[in-house]
N, C-alpha and C positions, 0 to 999 in steps of 0.2 A: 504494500500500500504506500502511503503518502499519496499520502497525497493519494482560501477557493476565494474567494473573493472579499471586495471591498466592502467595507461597514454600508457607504453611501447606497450602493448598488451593487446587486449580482452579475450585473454587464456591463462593467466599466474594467476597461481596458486600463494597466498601471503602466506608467512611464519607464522609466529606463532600467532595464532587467539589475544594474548595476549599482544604482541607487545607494548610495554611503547612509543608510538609514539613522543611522543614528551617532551621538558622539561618545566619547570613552562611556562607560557605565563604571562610577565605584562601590566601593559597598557599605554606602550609607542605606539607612531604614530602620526602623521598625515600625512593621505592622504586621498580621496574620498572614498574612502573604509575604514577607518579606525575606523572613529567614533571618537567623542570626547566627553570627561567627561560631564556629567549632572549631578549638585549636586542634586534638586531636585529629581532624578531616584534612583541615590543612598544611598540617604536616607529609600528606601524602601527598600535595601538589611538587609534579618534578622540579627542581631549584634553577632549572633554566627558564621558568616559566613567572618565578615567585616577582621578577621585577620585568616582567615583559608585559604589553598589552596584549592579549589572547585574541584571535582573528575567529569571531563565528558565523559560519555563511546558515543561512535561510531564506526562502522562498517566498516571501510576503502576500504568497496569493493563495491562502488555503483558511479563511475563516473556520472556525473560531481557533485555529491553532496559533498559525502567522499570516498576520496581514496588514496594510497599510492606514492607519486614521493619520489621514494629511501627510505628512513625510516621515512619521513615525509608527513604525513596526511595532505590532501589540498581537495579541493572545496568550493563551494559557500557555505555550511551548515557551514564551519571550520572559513570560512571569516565574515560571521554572528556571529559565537562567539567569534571571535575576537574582531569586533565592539562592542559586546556587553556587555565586558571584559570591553573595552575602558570607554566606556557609563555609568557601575556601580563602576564600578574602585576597580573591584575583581579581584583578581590571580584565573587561573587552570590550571590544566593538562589535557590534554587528552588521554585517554585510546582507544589502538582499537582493539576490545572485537568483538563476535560473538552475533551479531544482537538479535538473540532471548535469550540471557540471560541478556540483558541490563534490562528491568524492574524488572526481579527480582532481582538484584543489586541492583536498585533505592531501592526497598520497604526493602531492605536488609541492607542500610542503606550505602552499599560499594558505589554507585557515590550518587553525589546528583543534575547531570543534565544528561539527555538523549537527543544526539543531532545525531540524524543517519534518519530522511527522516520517520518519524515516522506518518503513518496517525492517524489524530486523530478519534479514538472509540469508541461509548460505553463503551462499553467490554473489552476496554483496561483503560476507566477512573474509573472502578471501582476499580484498583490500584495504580494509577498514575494521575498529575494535567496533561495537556496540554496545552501550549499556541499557538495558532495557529499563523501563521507566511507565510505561502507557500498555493497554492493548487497544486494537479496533480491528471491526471488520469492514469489509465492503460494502459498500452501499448503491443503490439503483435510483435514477431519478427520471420523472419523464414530464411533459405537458402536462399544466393542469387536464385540457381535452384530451388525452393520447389514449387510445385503445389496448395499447402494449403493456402488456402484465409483466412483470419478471419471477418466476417462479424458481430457477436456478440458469447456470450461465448456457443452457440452448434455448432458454427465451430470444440471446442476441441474434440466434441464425435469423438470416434475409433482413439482418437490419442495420443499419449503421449507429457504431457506436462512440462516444464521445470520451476521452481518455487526456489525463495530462502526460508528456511523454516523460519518460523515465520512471514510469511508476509500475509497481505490481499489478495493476490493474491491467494496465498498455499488455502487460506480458500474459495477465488470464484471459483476456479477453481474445488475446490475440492464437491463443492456443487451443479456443473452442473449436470442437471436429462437429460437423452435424452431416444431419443424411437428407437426403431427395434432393441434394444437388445445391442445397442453398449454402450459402457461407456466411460469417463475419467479418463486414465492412469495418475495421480498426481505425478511427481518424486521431492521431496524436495534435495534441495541442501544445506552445511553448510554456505555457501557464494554464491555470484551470482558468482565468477569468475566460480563454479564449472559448474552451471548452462549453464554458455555460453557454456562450455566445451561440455554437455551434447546434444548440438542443434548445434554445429558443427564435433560433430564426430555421428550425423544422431540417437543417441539411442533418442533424443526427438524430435517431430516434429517443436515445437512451444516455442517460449521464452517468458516469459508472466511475465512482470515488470511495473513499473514506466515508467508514457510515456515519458518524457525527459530524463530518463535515456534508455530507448527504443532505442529511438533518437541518445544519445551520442556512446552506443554499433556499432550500426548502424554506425555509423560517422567514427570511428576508425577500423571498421573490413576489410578493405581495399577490398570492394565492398562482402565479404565471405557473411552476411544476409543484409536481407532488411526488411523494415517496410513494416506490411498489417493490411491491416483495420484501422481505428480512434478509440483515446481514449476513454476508458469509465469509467464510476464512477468518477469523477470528486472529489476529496475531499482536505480539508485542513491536510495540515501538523502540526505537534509537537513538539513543545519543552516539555520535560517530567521531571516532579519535584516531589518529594516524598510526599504524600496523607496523609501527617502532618501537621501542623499549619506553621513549619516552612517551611518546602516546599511549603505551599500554600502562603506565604508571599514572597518568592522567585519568584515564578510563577507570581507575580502580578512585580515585580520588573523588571522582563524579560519582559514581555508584556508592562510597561511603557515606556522601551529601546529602545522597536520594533516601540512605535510609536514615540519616537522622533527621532530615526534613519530613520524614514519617512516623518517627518516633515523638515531634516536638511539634504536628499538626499542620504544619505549612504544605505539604503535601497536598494534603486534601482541603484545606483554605483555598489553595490555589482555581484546585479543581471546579471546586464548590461555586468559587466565584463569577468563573465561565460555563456551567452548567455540564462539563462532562465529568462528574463524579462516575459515571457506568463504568468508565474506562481505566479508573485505578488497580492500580495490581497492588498487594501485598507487601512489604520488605521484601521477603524471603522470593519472593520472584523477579525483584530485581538485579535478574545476573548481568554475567558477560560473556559479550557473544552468546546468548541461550535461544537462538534461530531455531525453530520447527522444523524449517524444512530451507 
């Protein structure tokens, strides 16, 4: 998965993929969402890291995780590393970059955290750490008018389907076999705003995302789609850290954060506050690298 759009509107198109969203972040705060220092967490951040600003790329077009109010990047994934800013008592910045060139970035040495709604993979940890942090499943979305049901993924035969590209979805969808001859028309999009775009002016039948971000599309498009069918593929989310010694030192320092920000309630403050409480996982299932499949 991962992977939607802007607060304003679910069909507005965002400016430049590259957008320096925001300026250093420190670790000032407190509030229920804020998070506060853990000296013992922060002792696990690597010592090349302790007086650097940390480079974090995200995707700004996936309501209510990461998205844009005016030139500033906000959701529940932004409020999590904020916390978790707090918790290590690391400065960053964050970048908001086009979704599928965030990993090659990390292994490229240009960020050194991937924070955008990122399912954790196999196939994706052959490049990258993960700390898991979230679950979600897929989610289907279509015209408020549409006759098209989704029941599971050979609902999409003979239809054209709506995907952001670089996502799990682009790859499930695209791997549907069906019989009497029909197929699955796959249209990748560079962002999801495009995507929505694609499923409201009728070129795709189906919008096929993250089921809470499903949901939030759905919520904002002022009755225009609706949600069909239940989620599927259920899996854990990412935090993504460069597949080096020091990225893998990082990755455990993030993963210690996660679980005391769930031991001291900010976790699920955070949640809470953005209405995807469904999608919290436990401590104890916050590993690394802990990909399904």
């Amino acid at each position: 998965m991962k992977r939607m759009i802007r607060m304003r509107s679910a069909f507005v198109v965002v400016g430049a993929a590259s957008l320096l969203a925001s300026s250093m972040v420190s670790v000032a705060g407190a509030s229920p969402t804020s998070g506060s220092y853990n000296a013992k967490d922060a002792k696990l951040v690597p010592a090349a890291y302790k007086n650097m600003t940390l480079q974090v790329a995200t995707d700004a077009s996936y309501p209510p995780d990461e998205y844009l109010s005016g030139s500033t990047i906000v959701g529940f994934d932004l409020d999590l590393m904020k916390a978790l800013g707090v918790t290590l008592g690391i400065k960053y910045q964050e970048n908001n970059v086009t979704f599928s060139t965030i990993l090659g970035g990390i292994t490229g040495g240009r960020y050194q955290i991937g924070n955008s709604s990122f399912t954790d993979e196999k196939s994706r940890e052959k490049s990258v750490n993960f700390v898991d942090y979230f679950q979600a499943g897929e989610g289907v979305y279509v015209t408020r008018t549409s006759k098209y049901v989704f029941k599971n993924l050979q609902s999409f035969c003979g239809t054209t389907v709506a995907v952001e590209a670089g996502t799990s979805e682009l790859t499930d969808a695209s791997a549907v076999k069906c019989a009497n001859g029909k197929k699955v028309t796959v249209e990748s999009f560079a962002n999801q705003n495009t995507a929505n775009l694609a499923v409201s002016s009728g070129h795709a039948q189906f919008g096929f995302l993250d089921s809470q971000v499903a949901s939030y599309v759905v919520s904002i498009s002022h009755g225009q789609f609706k949600l069909t069918g239940q989620p599927i593929n259920v899996f854990p989310y990412g935090i993504a850290t460069a597949k080096t010694p020091t990225g893998l030192q990082l990755a455990k320092a993030i993963q210690a954060a996660f679980k005391t920000m769930v031991a001291n309630g900010t976790y699920a403050a955070i949640l809470k506050k953005w209405g995807v409480s469904g999608g919290a996982i436990p401590a104890a299932k916050m590993t690394l690298n802990g990909a399904k499949s």
